[in-house]
C-alpha positions, 0 to 999 in steps of 0.5 A, spaced: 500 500 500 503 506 498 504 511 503 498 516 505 500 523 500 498 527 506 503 524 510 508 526 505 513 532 507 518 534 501 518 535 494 524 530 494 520 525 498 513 526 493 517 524 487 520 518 491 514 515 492 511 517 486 517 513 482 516 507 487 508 506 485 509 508 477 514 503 478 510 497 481 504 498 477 504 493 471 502 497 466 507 502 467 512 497 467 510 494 461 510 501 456 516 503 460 513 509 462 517 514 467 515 519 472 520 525 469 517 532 474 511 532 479 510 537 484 505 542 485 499 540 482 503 539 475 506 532 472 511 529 466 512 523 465 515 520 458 515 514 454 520 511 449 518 508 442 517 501 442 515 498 437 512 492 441 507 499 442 505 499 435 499 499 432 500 500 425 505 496 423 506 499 415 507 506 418 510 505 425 506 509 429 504 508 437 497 505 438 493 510 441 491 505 447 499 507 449 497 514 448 491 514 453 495 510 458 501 515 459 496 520 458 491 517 463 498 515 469 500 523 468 493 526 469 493 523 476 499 523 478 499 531 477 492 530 481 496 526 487 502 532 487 497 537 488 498 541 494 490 540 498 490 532 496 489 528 503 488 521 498 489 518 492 486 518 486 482 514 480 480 516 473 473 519 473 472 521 466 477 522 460 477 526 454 483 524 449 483 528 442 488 525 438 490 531 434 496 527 430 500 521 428 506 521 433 513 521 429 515 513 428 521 512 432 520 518 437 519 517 444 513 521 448 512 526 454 505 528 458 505 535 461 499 534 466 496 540 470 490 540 476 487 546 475 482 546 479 478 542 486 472 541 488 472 538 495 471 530 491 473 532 484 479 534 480 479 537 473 486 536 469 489 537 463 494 534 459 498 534 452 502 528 449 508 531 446 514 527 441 519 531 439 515 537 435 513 541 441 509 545 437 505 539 435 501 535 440 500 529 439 494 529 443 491 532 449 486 530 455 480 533 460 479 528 465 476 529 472 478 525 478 476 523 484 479 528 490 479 529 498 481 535 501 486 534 506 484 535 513 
């Protein structure tokens, strides 16, 4: 059972922490995603390409579904780094518009911010980014289940 965020003290210990349970969770392992930046209601997390995550194999691109999860474990990370959290966190709702094939070969970063909390909802936003970062490859809205520290 990972360790209650409320009881955590320092940016350095949050991160800590938040690597530890990215690294426990099956799926992240599988898609050899990795927890880059947290803090502050914000996250990044970046995944490399791998052609076993392909889904079209006569182009090269990454399947959409690997797409979502890198943007879905960002989004509620960013949910569990915000500065009134006092629990974990689940997936209520997300929206992913897929704006663009990723590049073939380029590894993806989600930039995921919590903008804004209800007493038991967190709303956050998110975009998935290869190497032209002027260009998302997607971008996400979701809200996520919140407690209110104490």
């Amino acid at each position: 059972m990972p360790p209650d965020p409320s009881k955590i003290q320092t940016p350095e210990e949050m991160l800590r922490v938040a690597r530890e349970f990215m690294e426990a969770l099956p799926h992240a392992k599988a898609l050899n995603i990795s927890l880059d930046q947290l803090g502050d209601g914000r996250a990044e997390f970046s995944m490399p390409y791998d052609e076993r995550l392909v889904g079209d194999p006569e182009t090269g691109v990454l399947h959409g579904g690997a797409v979502s999860a890198l943007l879905d474990s960002a989004c509620g990370a960013a949910v569990i780094a915000h500065p009134d959290n006092g629990g974990g966190t689940a997936t209520l709702d997300l929206r992913i518009d897929y704006m663009r094939a990723a590049t073939p070969g380029q590894a993806l970063v989600a930039q995921a911010h919590c903008y804004q909390v209800t007493r038991s909802v967190a709303f956050v936003r998110a975009v998935a980014l290869d190497d032209d970062r002027d260009r998302p490859v997607a971008s996400a809205t979701g809200a996520f289940t919140f407690t209110v520290k104490p």
